[in-house]
SEVEX-342346 format. One record per residue (C-alpha): y, z, x; residue in three letters; residue number from 1. Coordinates in steps of 0.1 Angstrom, whole numbers, plus 5000, padded with zeros to 4 digits. Layout:
BEGIN
Y Z X aa i
Y Z X ala NUM
...
// end
This chain:
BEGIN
Y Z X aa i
5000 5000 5000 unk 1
5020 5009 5030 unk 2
5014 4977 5046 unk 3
5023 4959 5012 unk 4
5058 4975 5011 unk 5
5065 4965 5048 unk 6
5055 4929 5044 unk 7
5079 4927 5010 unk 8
5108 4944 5033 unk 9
5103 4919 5061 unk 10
5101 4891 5037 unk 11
5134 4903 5022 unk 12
5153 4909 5052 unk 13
5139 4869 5066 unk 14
5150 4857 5031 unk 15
5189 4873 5029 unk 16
5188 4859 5068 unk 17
5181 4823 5054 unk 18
5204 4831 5032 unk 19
5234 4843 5055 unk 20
5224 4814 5076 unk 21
5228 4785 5047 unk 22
5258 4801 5037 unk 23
5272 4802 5073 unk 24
5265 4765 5077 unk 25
5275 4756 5043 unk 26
5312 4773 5057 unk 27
5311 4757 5088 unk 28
5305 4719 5075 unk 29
5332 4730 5045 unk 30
5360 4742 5070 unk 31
5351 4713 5095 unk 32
5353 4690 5066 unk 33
5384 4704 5048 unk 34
5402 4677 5016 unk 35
5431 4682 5040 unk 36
5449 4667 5004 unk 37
5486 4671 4999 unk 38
5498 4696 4983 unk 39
5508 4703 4945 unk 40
5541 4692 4945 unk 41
5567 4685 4914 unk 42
5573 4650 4901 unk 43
5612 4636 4919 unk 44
5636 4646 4898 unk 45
5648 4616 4876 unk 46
5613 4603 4875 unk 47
5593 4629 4860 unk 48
5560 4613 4872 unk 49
5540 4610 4904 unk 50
5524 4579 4891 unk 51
5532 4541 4904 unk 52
5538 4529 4863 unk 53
5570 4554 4866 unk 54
5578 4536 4898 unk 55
5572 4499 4884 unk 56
5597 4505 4862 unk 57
5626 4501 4890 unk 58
5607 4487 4916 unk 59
5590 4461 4902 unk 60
5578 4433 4929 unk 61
5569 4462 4951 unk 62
5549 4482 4923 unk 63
5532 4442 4921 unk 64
5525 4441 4960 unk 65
5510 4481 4961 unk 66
5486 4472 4931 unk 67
5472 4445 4951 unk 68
5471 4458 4981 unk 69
5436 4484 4996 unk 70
5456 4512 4994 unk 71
5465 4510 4957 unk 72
5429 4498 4951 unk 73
5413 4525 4975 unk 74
5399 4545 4948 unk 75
5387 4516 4925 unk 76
5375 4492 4955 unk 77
5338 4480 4941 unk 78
5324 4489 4975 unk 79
5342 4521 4978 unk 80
5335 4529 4941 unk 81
5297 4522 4947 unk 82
5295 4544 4979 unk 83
5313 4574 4961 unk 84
5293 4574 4932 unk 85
5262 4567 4952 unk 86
5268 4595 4975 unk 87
5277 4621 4947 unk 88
5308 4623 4946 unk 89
5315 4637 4983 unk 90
5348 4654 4978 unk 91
5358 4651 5009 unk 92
5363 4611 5005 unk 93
5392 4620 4982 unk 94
5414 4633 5016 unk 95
5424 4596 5019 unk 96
5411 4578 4990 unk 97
5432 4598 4963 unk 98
5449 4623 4982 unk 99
5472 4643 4959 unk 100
5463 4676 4942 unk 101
5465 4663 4912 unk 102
5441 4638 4917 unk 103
5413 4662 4925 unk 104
5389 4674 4895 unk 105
5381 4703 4907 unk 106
5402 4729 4930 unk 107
5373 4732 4957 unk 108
5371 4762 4975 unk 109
5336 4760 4997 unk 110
5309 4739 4998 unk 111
5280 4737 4967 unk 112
5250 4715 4991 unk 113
5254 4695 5022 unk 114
5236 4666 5009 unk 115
5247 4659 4990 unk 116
5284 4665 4999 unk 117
5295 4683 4969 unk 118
5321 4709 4967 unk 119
5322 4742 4947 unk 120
5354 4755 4930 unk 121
5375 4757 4895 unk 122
5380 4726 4870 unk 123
5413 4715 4882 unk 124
5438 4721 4851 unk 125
5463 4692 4863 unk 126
5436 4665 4870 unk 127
5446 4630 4859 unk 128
5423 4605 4863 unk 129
5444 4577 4859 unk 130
5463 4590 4885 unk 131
5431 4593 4908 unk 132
5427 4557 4899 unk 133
5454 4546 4916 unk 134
5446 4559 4950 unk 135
5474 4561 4978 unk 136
5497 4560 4953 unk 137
5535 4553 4960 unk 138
5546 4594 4962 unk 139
5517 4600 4984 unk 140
5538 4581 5017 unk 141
5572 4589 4999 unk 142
5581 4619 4984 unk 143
5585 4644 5011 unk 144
5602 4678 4998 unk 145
5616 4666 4966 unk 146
5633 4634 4982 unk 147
5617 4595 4977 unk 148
5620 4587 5014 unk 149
5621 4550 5027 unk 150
5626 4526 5055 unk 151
5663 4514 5041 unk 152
5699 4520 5055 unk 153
5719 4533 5027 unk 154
5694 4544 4997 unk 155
5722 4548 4973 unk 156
5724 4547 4939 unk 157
5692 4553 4929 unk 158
5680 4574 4899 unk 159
5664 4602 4920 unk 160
5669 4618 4956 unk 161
5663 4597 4976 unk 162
5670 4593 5019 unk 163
5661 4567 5047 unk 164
5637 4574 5073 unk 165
5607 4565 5091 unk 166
5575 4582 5094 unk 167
5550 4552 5103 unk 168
5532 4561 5124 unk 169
5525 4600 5115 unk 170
5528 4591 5079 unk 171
5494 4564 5085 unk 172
5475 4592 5107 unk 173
5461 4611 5083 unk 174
5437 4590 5070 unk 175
5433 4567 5099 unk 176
5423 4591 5127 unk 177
5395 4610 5111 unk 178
5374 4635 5138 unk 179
5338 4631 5141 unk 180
5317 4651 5111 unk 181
5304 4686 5119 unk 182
5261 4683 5129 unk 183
5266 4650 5140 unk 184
5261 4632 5173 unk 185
5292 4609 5175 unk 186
5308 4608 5209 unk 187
5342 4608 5197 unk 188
5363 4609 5164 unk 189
5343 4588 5128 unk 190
5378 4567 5130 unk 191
5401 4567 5162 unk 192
5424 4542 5151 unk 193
5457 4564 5157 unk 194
5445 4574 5189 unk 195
5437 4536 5197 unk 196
5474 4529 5191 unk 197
5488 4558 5210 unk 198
5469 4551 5240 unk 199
5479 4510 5239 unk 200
5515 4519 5234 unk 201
5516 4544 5267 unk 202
5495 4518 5290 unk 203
5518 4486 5274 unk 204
5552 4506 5267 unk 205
5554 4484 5241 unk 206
5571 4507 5208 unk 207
5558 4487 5175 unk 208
5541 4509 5152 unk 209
5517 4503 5120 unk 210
5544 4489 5098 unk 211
5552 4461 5126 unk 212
5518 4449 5117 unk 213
5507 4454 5084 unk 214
5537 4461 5067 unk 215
5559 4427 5075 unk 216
5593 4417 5061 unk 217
5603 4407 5032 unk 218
5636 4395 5016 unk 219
5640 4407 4980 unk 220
5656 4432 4959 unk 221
5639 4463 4964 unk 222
5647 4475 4926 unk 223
5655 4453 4895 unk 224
5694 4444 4896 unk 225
5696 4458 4933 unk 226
5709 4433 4961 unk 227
5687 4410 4977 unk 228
5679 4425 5012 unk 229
5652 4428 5041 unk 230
5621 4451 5027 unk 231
5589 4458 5040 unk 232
5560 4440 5019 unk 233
5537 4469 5001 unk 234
5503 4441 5002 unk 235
5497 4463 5035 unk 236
5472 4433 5049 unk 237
5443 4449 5071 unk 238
5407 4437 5080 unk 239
5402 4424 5046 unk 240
5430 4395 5052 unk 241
5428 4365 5066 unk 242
5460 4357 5075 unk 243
5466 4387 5096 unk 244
5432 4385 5116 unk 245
5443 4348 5126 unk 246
5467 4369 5148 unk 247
5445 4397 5158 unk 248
5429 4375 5185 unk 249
5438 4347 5208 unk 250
5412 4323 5226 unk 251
5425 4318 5263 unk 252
5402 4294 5275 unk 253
5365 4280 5271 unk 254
5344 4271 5293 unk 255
5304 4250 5295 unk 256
5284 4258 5320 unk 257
5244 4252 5323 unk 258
5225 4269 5299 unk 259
5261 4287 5281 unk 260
5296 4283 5264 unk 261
5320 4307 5277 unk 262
5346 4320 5259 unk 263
5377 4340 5267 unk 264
5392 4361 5242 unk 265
5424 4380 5245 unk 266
5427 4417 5215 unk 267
5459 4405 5205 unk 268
5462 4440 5183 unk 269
5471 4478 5189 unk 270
5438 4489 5189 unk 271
5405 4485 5194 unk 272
5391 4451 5176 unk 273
5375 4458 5152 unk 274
5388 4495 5144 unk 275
5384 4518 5119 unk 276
5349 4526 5102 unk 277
5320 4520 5126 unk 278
5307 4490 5099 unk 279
5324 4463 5110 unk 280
5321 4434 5140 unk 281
5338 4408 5155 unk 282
5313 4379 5161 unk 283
5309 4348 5180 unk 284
5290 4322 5167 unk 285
5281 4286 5188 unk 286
5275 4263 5158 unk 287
5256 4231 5160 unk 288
5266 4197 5150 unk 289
5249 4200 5115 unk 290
5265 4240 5108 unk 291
5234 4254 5123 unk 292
5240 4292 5143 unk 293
5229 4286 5177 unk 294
5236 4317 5192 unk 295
5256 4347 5179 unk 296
5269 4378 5197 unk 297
5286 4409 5177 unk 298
5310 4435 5193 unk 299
5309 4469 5171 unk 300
5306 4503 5173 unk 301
5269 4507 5170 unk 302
5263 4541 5146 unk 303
5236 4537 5122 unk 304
5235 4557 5093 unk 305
5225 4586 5080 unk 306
5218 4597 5119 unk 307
5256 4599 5128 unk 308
5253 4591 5168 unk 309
5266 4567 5184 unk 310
5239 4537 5201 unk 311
5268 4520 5224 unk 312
5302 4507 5214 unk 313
5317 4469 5231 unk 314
5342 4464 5210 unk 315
5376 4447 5229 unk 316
5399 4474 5236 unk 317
5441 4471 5227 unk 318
5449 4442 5251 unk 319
5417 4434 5266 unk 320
5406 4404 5280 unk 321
5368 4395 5279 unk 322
5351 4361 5285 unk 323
5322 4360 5264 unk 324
5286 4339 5268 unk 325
5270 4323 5241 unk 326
5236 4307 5248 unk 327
5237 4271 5249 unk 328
5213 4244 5247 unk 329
5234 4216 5254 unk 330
5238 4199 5219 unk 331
5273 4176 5218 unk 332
5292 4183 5189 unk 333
5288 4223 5189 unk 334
5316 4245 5174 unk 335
5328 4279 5184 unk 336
5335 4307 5154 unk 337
5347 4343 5157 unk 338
5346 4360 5124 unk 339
5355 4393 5115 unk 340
5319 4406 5097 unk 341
5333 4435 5071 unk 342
5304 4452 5065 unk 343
5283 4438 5090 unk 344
5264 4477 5092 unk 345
5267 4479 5052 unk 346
5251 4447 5039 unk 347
5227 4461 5014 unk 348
5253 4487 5002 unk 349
5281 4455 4998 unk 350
5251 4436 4979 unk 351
5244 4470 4952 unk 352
5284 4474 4949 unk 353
5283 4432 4942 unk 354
5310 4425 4966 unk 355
5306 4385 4972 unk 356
5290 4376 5004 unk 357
5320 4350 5012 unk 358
5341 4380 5011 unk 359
5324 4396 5040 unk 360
5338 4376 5065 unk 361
5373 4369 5080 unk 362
5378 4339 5097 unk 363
5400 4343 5131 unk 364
5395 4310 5154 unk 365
5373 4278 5153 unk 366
5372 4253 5173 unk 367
5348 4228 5193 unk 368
5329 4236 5222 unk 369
5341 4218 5257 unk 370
5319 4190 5264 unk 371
5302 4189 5299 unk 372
5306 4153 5315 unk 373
// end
């Protein structure tokens, strides 16, 4: 009987240590993992609304270019939207992809299971999910302390607070330097893209920041019967368009030699190509004369999923210069294609959200291979 009543105390005291240990873990990954979302705020005086319909109203062609843009679609974004759901819900996806309070449905306040990534907490009495629907909403880069903050001279007149100023840079690192998860076996940050461009502007000294990029000028009035005047467009063009990767990398020469075509490419971007999430690739394809792939080499950051470590990374650093070999068999007619590959890790996750497989790649350069006399 004795020996009965020590077993059930051992077993106890293992059990509460499982216990204490879970919970420990569960605190660790939470903390590591925080929303990190903005916080509750009150709507800019004269607008009485955090959402971008209250915005439209005014500024009209922008409210246009925001809605078509990733960051107004970063909630509702079929492959995003297929990942989240997929996933559970993770909460802590929401940080960049609908960062404001009151976009969150519950106020979490630990973590509920590590897989999946679901948080515990109160139902969140402001919740709007048509505001969480709109994702990086307008007041989510502007409204800072009660004032709608921009990158214009004299923001005067206007039916709220409202001030000039520039933030680019800090303003884009919150979502676009994200450190590496807690448990996992990455050898640096999930996305470094920040970093990227701090690091290319000290070894270039060159001082354009993320709006120089992918916010470009426009002229046009920035609210209905405003003047006409230089603006930054709010499409905010990334990876996913084509007209901007045509500039994210220049072909400096090629070459055929026996057995290869070489090719010299130059990162014409402020950070690594390609950035961001470890899914995508920049590939070289040798085509044949009837469209055939020849030979095909991809330059990524190699991190399967769900392991989380990193298996080697060659993608072209900010500035670099690389010649590259494609395997050659000597065929006249033979064209040279660099594509940017989306979701090159993520195909079968692009396919079950139903994204369109012309979609998947960005076409940078093409051109015909040298031909060997």
């Amino acid at each position: 009987m004795a020996r009965s009543r020590q077993l059930i105390v051992v077993l106890a005291v293992v059990l509460l240590g499982i216990g204490a240990s879970c919970s420990a873990v569960k605190r660790f990954v939470y903390v590591t993992l925080e929303p990190d979302k903005l916080e509750a705020r009150a709507p800019v005086a004269g607008v009485g609304s955090h959402s971008a319909q209250a915005c439209g109203a005014c500024h009209t062609e922008i409210a246009a270019e925001w809605a078509s843009s990733r960051m107004g679609q970063a909630f509702t974004e079929p492959l995003f939207a297929h990942d989240y759901a997929e996933e559970g819900e993770p909460y802590w996806c929401l940080r960049c992809h609908a960062p404001l309070e009151e976009q969150q449905p519950i106020l979490d306040e630990g973590l509920r299971t590590i897989r999946p990534l679901s948080a515990k907490g109160e139902p969140n009495p402001h919740f709007d999910a048509e505001l969480q629907a709109e994702g990086v909403t307008c007041v989510v880069c502007h409204l800072h302390d009660g004032v709608m903050v921009a990158g214009i001279d004299d923001p005067q007149g206007a039916p709220h607070p409202a001030a000039s100023g520039d933030e680019a840079g800090e303003a884009c690192e919150r979502c676009h330097q994200l450190a590496k998860p807690p448990l996992s076996n990455l050898d640096g940050p999930l996305i470094d893209t920040y970093n990227q461009w701090r690091a290319w502007q000290e070894a270039t000294g060159r001082d354009e920041d993320c709006v120089s990029c992918h916010m470009p000028t426009v002229e046009r009035a920035v609210a209905l019967g405003g003047p006409t005047r230089m603006g930054f467009s709010h499409t905010v063009p990334g990876a996913w368009d084509d007209a901007l990767l045509a500039d994210a990398l220049r072909v400096q020469g090629m070459s055929r030699t026996d057995g290869a075509v070489i090719v010299e490419v130059e990162n014409r971007t402020g950070h690594n190509l390609p950035t961001a999430e470890p899914a995508r690739a920049l590939v070289l394809r040798l085509l044949d004369a009837d469209g055939g792939v020849v030979d095909e080499v991809a330059l990524l950051r190699r991190v399967p999923l769900p392991k989380l470590i990193d298996e080697g990374d060659d993608r072209l650093r900010p500035a670099e210069v690389r010649a590259i070999a494609l395997a050659d068999p000597g065929e006249m007619g033979a064209q040279v294609r660099i594509v940017l590959d989306r979701v090159y890790a993520h195909r079968e996750l692009a396919q079950a959200a139903g994204v369109p497989q012309e979609a998947w790649e960005g076409l940078i350069w093409e051109g015909a291979a040298p031909v060997v006399d």
